[in-house]
C-alpha positions as CSV (number, residue, x, y, z in Angstrom):
1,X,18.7,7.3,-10.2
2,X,16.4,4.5,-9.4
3,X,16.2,3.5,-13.1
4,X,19.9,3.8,-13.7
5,X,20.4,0.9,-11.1
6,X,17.1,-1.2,-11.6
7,X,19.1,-3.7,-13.8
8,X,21.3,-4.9,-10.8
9,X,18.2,-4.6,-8.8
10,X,15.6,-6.7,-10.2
11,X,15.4,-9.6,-12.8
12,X,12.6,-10.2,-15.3
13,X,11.7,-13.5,-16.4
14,X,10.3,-14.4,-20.2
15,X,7.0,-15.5,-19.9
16,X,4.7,-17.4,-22.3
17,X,1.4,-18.5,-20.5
18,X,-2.1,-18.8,-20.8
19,X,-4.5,-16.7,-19.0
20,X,-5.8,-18.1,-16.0
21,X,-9.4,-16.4,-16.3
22,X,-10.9,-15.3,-19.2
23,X,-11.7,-11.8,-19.8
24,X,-13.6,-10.1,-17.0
25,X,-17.9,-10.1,-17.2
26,X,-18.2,-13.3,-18.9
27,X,-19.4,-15.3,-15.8
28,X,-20.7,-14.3,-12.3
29,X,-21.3,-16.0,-9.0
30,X,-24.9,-17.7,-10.6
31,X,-22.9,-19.8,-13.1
32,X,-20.4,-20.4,-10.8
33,X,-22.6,-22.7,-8.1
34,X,-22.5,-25.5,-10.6
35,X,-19.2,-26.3,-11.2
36,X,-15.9,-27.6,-10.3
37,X,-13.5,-25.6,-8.1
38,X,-10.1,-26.6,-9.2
39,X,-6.8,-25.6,-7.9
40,X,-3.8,-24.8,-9.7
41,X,-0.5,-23.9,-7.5
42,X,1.7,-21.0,-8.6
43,X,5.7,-21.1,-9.9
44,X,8.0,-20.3,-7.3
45,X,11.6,-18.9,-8.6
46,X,14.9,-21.3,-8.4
47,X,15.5,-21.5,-4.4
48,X,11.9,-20.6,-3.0
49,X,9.8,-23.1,-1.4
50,X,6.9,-20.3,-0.2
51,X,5.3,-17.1,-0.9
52,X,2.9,-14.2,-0.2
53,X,0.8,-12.0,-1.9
54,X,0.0,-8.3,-1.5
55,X,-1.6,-7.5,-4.4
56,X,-4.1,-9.0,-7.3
57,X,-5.8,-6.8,-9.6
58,X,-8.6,-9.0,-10.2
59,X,-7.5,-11.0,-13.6
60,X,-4.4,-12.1,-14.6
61,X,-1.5,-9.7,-12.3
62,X,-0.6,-10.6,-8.7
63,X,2.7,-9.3,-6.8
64,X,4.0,-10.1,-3.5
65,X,7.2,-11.8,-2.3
66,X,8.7,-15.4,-2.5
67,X,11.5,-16.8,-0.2
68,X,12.3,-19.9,2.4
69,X,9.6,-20.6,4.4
70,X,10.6,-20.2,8.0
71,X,11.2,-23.1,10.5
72,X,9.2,-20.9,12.9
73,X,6.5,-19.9,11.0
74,X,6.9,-16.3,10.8
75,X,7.2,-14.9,7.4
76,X,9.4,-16.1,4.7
77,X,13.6,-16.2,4.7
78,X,15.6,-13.9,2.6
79,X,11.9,-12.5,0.6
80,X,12.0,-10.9,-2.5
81,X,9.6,-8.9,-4.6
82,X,7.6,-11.1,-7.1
83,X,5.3,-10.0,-9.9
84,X,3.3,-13.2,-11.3
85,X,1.1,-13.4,-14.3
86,X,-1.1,-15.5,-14.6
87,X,0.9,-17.8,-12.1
88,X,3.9,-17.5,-13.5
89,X,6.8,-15.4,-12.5
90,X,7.8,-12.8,-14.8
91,X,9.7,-10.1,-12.1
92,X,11.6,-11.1,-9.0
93,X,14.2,-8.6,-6.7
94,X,17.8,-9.8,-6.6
95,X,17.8,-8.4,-2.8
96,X,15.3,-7.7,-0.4
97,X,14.4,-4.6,-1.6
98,X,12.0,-3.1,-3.5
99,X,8.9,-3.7,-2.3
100,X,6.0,-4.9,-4.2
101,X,2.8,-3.3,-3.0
102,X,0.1,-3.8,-5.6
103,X,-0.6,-4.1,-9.4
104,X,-3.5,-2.8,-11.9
105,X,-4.9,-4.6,-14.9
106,X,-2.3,-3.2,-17.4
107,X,0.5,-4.8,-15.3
108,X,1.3,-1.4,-13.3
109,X,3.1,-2.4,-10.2
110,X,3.7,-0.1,-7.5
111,X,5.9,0.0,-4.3
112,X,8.8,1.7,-2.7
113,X,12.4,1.4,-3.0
114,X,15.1,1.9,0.1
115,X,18.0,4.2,-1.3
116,X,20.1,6.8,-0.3
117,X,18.9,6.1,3.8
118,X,15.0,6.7,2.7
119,X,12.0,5.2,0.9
120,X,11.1,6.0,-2.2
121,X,7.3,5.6,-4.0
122,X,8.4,3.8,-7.4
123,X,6.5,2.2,-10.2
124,X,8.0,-1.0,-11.6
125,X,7.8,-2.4,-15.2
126,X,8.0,-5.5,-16.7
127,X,11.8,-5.4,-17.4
128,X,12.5,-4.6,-14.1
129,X,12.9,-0.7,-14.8
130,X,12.2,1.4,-11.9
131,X,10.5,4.3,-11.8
132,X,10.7,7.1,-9.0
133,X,7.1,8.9,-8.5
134,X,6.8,12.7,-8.1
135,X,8.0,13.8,-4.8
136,X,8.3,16.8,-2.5
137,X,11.8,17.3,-1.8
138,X,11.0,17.8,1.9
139,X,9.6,14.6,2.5
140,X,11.6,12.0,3.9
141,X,10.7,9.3,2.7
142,X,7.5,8.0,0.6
143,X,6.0,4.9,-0.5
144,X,3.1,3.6,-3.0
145,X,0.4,1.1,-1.8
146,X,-2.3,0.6,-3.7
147,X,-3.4,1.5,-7.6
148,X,-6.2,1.4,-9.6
149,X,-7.1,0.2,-13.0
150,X,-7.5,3.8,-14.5
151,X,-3.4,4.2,-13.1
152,X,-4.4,6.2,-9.9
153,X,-1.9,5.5,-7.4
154,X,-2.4,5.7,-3.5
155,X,0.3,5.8,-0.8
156,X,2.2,8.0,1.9
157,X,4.7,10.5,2.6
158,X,6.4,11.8,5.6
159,X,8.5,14.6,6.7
160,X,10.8,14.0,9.8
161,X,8.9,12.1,13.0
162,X,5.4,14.0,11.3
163,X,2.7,12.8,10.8
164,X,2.3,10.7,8.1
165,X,0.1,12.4,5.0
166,X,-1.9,10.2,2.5
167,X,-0.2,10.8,-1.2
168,X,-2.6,10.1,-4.3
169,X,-0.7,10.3,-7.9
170,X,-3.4,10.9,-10.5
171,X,-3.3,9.4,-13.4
172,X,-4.9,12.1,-15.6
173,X,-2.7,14.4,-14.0
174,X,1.2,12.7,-14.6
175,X,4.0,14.2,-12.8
176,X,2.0,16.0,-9.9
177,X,0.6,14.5,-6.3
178,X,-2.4,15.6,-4.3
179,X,-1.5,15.4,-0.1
180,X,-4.2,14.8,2.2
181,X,-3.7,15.2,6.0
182,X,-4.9,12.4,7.8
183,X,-6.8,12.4,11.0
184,X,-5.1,12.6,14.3
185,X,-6.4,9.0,15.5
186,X,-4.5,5.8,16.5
187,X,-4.1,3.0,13.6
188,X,-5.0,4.8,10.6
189,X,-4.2,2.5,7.4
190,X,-4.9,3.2,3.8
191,X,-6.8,-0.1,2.4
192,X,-7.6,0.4,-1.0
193,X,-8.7,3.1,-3.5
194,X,-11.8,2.1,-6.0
195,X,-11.1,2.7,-10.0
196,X,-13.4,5.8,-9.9
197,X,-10.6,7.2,-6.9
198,X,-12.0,6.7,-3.5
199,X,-9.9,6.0,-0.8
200,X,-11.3,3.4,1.6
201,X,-9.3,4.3,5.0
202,X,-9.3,2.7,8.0
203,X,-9.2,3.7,11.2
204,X,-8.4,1.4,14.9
205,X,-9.5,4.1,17.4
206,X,-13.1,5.6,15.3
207,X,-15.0,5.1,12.8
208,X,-13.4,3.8,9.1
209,X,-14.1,6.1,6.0
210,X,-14.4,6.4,2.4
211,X,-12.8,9.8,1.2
212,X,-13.4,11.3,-2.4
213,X,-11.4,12.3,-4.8
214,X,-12.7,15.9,-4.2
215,X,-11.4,15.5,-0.5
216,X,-14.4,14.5,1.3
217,X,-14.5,12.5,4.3
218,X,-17.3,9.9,4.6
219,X,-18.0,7.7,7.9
220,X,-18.8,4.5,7.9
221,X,-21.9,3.4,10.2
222,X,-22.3,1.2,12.8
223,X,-25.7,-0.1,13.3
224,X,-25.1,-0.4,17.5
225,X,-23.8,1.5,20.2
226,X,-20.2,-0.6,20.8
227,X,-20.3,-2.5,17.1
228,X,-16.5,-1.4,14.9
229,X,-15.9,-2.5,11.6
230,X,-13.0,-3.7,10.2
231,X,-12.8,-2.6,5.9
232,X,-10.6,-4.7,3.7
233,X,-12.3,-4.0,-0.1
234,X,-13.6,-1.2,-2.0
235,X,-15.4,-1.4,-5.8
236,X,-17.4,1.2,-7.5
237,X,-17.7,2.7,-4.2
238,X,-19.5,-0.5,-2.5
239,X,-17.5,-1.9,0.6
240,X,-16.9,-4.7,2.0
241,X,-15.5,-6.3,5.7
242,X,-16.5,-7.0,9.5
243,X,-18.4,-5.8,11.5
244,X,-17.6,-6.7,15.5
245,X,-21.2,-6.2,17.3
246,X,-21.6,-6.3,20.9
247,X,-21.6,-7.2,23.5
248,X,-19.9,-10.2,22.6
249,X,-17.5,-8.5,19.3
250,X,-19.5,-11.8,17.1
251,X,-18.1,-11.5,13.7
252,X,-20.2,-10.5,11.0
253,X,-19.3,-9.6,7.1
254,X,-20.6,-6.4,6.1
255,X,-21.4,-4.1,3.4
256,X,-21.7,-0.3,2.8
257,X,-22.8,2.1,0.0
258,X,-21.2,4.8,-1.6
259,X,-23.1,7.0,1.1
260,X,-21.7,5.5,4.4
261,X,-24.8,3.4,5.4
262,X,-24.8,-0.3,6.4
263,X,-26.5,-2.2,3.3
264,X,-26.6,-5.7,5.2
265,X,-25.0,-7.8,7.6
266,X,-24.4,-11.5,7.4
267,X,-24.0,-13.3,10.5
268,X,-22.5,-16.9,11.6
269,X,-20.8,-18.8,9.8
270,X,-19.8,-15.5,8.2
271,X,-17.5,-14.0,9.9
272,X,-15.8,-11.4,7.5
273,X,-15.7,-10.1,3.8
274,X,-12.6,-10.3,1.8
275,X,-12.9,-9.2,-1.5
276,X,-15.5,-7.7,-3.8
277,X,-16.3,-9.4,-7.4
278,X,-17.6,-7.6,-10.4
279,X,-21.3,-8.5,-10.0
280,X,-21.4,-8.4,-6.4
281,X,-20.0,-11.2,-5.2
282,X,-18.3,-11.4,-1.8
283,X,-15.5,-14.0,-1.0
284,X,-14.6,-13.9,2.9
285,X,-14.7,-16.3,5.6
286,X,-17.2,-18.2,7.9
287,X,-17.0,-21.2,9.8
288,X,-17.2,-24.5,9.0
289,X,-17.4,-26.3,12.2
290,X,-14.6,-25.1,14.7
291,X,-12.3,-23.9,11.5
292,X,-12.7,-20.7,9.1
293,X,-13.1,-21.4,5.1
294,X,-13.5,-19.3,2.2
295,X,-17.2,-18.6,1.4
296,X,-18.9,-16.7,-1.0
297,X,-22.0,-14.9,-0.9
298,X,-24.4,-12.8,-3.5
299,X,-27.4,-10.8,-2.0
300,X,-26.6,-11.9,1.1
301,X,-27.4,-15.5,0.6
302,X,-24.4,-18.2,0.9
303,X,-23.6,-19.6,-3.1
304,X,-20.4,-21.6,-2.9
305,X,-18.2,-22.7,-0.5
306,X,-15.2,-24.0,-2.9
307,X,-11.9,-24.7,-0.6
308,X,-12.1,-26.8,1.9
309,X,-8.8,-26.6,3.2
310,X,-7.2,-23.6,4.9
311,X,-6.8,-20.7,2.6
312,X,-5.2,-16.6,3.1
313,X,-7.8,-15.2,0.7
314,X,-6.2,-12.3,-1.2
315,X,-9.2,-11.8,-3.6
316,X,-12.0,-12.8,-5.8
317,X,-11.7,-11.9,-9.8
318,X,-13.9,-9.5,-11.3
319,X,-15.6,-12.7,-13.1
320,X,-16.1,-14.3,-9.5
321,X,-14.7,-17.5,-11.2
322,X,-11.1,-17.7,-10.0
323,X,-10.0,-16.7,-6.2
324,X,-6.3,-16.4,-5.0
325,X,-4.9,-16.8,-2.0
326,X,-2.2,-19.0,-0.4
327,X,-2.6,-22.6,0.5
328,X,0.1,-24.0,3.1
329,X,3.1,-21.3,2.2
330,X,2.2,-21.7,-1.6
331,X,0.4,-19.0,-3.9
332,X,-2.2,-20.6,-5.7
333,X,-5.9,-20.0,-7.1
334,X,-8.9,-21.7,-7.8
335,X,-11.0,-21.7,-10.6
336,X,-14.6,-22.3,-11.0
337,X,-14.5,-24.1,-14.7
C-alpha cells in the first residue's frame, strides 16, 4: 500500500555531486590538528530557509527535515522529510509526513509513515519508493529509528495504550522482527544500535544500557553514589556521552566499554560527548568561556576545537575529518582539508 502511493508522497531530486569526505580510514584526528576547518552550508529545497538533521551515517548520507524557520524559534514551519547526499538534496516529502529517522552508508533511510489512522516502520529509497517493514498485525502502530551499516534496523511497536516494545529487523534475517520488552522505568529511549547490533538504550529514572543482539542487558556504571549519565553514541560497542557527578550534576563527557565500565572521564570545559569517529575520536561540547563549542578529543586529551560559532553537533565522520551539524537554522559541515 505504502509503495503504491509513495509517488504522490515524496519527490526525488537528480543529483550529481562530489563527495564531501573521502572514503572512510584515510585520515584520523592526528592529521586533522594541522589544518583548516572549512565550512560549507547545505542546499535547502525551493521555499526552505532552515533545516534539521536526525540522522548521518558517518560519510556522505544525512536525513532530517527542511521547512520555514519559525518566528518564535521553535522548530521549523510546514517540515518535510529530507534525505541529503553529500549536501545536496536528492529526497524531500510533499507533506508532512513520512518521517525521516536515520540513514546507513548504502543510502538506507528509515522512518515511519502515518496511514490508515497508525504509524507504520518504512524503509525509503532513493526514488522516493516506500517500503512497509514486517509487522505483527496486532500492533498498532510502529516506527523505525535508527539502522546500521550492515542494514540492521532498530525501532518500536506498540499494541493499544501497552507498553511500548523495542523492534530490531535483522538484516541477515529479511522479512522477520525480533521484540524485546523493555523495562518498566520512566524515560526509556532507544539511542542508537552499533554495526555489530547493540542497542545502546537509555534510560531517565536508572541506569542506561547496552543490550546484545543475543538479548542481554548490560548497565552502564557510575563511578559515584548520585552521578547519571546521559548516552548519545555507540561504535563497535565503545560509548560515548555525560556523565552528571555530584553533588553539583558538573558536566563531564564520558566513555564506556563493551563491558559496562567507565573507561575515562573528561572534565571542564568538557561537558558532553557527541559522536564517536572511526579511530576514537570524540566530538562533543565544552566551554569556551561562558558559551558551549564543539571540541574534539582522542585519548582523552583536547586535539581541535574547529567551530567557533554556535553549532547542534549531529556527528563526527568515521575519518574524523568532516563534522555536521546545524549552524543558525542551516545544515552544514565542516571539513578538516
Amino acid at each position: 500500500m505504502l509503495k503504491r502511493q509513495a509517488g504522490r508522497l515524496l519527490a526525488a531530486v537528480v543529483l550529481g555531486a562530489a563527495l564531501v569526505s573521502p572514503p572512510a580510514g584515510q585520515a584520523g584526528a592526528t592529521g586533522a590538528v594541522a589544518c583548516t576547518w572549512q565550512k560549507t552550508l547545505w542546499d535547502l529545497p525551493e521555499g526552505a530557509d532552515a533545516g534539521e538533521i536526525t540522522g548521518y551515517d558517518g560519510g556522505r548520507y544525512a536525513v532530517g527535515n527542511t521547512g520555514l524557520d519559525s518566528f518564535w524559534g521553535d522548530g521549523l514551519v510546514d517540515p518535510r522529510a529530507t534525505l541529503w547526499d553529500n549536501g545536496k538534496v536528492v529526497v524531500r516529502g510533499a507533506g508532512q509526513v513520512p518521517y525521516f529517522s536515520d540513514v546507513n552508508a548504502s543510502g538506507l533511510v528509515v522512518g515511519s509513515m502515518y496511514l490508515d489512522q497508525r504509524f507504520h516502520a518504512v524503509t525509503v529509497a532513493h526514488d522516493g519508493t516506500m517500503t512497509d517493514l514486517p509487522a505483527d498485525p496486532a500492533w498498532t502502530s510502529s516506527s523505525a529509528s535508527h539502522v546500521n551499516n550492515r542494514g540492521d534496523v532498530l525501532g518500536w511497536s506498540s499494541v493499544g495504550t501497552a507498553k511500548s516494545r523495542m523492534v530490531v529487523w535483522p538484516a541477515n534475517a529479511p522479512g522477520t522482527y525480533r521484540e524485546v520488552t523493555m523495562p518498566d522505568a520512566h524515560g526509556v529511549s532507544l539511542v542508537d544500535i552499533d554495526d555489530q547490533g547493540r542497542v545502546l538504550v537509555g534510560i531517565v529514572t536508572g541506569s542506561d544500557h547496552v543490550v546484545t543482539p543475543a538479548g542481554r542487558w548490560i548497565p552502564l556504571a557510575v563511578p559515584g553514589t548520585g552521578d547519571s549519565s546521559s548516552v548519545r553514541d555507540i561504535r563497535d560497542g565503545r560509548v560515548v556521552g555525560r556523565l552528571d557527578i555530584a553533588p553539583n550534576h558538573s558536566g563531564a563527557v564520558a566513555e564506556w566499554d563493551v563491558r559496562g565500565s567507565v573507561v575515562r572521564t573528561i572534565g571542564r570545559p568538557a561537558v558532553e560527548g557527541i559522536s564517536l569517529g572511526g579511530n576514537g575520536t570524540i566530538a562533543g561540547y565544552g566551554f569556551v568561556g561562558s558559551s558551549q563549542r564543539v571540541m574534539l578529543w582522542r585519548d582523552g586529551v583536547l586535539v581541535a576545537q574547529p567551530i567557533a560559532a554556535r553549532f547542534a553537533l549531529t556527528g563526527l565522520s568515521d575519518d574524523e575529518r568532516t563534522i555536521v551539524g546545524v549552524e543558525a537554522d542551516r545544515p552544514a559541515h565542516y571539513r578538516c582539508s
